[in-house]
C-alpha positions as CSV (number, residue, x, y, z in Angstrom):
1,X,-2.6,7.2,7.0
2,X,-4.5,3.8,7.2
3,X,-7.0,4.3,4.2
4,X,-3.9,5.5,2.4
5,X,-2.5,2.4,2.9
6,X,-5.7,0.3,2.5
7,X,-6.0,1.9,-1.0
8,X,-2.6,1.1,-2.3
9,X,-2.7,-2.8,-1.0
10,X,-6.4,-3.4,-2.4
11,X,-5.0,-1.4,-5.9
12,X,-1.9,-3.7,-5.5
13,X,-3.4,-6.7,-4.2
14,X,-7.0,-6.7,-5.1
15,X,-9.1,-8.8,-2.7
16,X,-6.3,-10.9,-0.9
17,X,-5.7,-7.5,1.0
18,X,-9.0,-7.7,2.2
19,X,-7.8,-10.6,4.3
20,X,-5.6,-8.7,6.4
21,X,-7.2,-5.0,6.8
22,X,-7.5,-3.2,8.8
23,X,-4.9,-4.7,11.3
24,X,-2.1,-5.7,8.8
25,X,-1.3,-4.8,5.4
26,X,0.7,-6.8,2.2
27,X,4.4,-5.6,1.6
28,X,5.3,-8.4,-0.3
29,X,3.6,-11.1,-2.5
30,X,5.9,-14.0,-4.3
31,X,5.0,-17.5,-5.6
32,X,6.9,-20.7,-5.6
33,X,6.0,-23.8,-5.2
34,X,6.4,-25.4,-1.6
35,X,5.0,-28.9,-1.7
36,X,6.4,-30.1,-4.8
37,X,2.7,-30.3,-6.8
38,X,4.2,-28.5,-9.7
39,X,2.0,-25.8,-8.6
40,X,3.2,-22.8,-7.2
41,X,2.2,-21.1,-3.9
42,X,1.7,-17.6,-2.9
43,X,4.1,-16.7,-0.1
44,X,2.1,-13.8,1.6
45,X,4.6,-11.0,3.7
46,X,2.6,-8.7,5.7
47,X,3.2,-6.3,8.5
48,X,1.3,-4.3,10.8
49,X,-0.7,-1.4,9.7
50,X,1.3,2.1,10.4
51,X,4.7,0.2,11.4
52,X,7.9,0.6,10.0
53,X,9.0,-1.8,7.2
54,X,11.9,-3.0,8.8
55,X,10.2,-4.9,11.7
56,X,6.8,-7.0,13.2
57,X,6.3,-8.9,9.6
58,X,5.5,-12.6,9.3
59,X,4.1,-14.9,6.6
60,X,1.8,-16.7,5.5
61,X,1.4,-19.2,2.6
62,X,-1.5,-19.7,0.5
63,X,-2.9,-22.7,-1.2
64,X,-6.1,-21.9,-3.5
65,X,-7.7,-19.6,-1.1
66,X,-6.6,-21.2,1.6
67,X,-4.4,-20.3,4.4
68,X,-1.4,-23.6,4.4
69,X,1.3,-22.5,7.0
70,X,1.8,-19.1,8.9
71,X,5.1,-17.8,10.3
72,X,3.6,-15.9,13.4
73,X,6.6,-14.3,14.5
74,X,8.5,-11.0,14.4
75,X,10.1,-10.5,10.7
76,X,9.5,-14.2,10.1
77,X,10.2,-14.7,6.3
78,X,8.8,-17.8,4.4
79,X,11.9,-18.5,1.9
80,X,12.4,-21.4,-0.8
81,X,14.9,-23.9,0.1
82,X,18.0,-23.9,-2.4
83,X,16.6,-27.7,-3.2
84,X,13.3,-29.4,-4.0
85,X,12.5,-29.4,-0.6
86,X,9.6,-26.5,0.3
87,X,10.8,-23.9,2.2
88,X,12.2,-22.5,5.5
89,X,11.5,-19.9,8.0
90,X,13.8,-17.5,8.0
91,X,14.2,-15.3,11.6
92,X,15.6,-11.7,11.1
93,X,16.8,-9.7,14.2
C-alpha cells in the first residue's frame, strides 16, 4: 500500500511529494495568492499515509520552496478569504 501511494503522489506531484514521504502524502494541491504580492501561493493538503480521506489532514502553504504557514491540526484546511485579505483556517469536525 505505501509505495502505491508514494508512486501516484511523486507521478502527481513530482518532487514536492518528496517532502512529505513516507509519513504523509499530497491529496490536494491549489494556488492562490495569500499575501497580496500578485503572486500566487501553493496551498499544500496532505494527510497521513494509509488513513482515510476524510480525516487527520492539515496544510501547509508554500512560498518559493519555502514552507510560509502550517495548519497542524486534524482536517485543518487553508481556504482564501472571500476578500483581498489571505486566507483562513478552516476546522472540519
Amino acid at each position: 500500500m505505501w509505495t502505491v501511494t508514494a508512486e501516484s503522489n511523486y507521478e502527481d506531484y513530482g518532487d514536492l511529494s518528496t517532502n512529505y514521504l513516507p509519513e504523509r502524502h499530497i491529496q490536494q494541491l491549489d494556488e492562490f495568492d495569500v499575501n497580496l504580492d500578485g503572486i500566487s501561493e501553493r496551498i499544500v493538503t496532505h494527510n497521513f499515509v494509509g488513513r482515510a480521506n476524510a480525516g487527520s489532514y492539515g496544510s501547509d502553504i508554500i512560498e518559493g520552496d519555502t514552507i510560509i504557514f502550517s495548519a497542524i491540526a486534524d482536517n485543518a484546511s487553508i481556504v482564501p478569504a472571500e476578500t483581498p485579505n489571505g486566507f483562513y483556517v478552516e476546522l472540519e469536525n
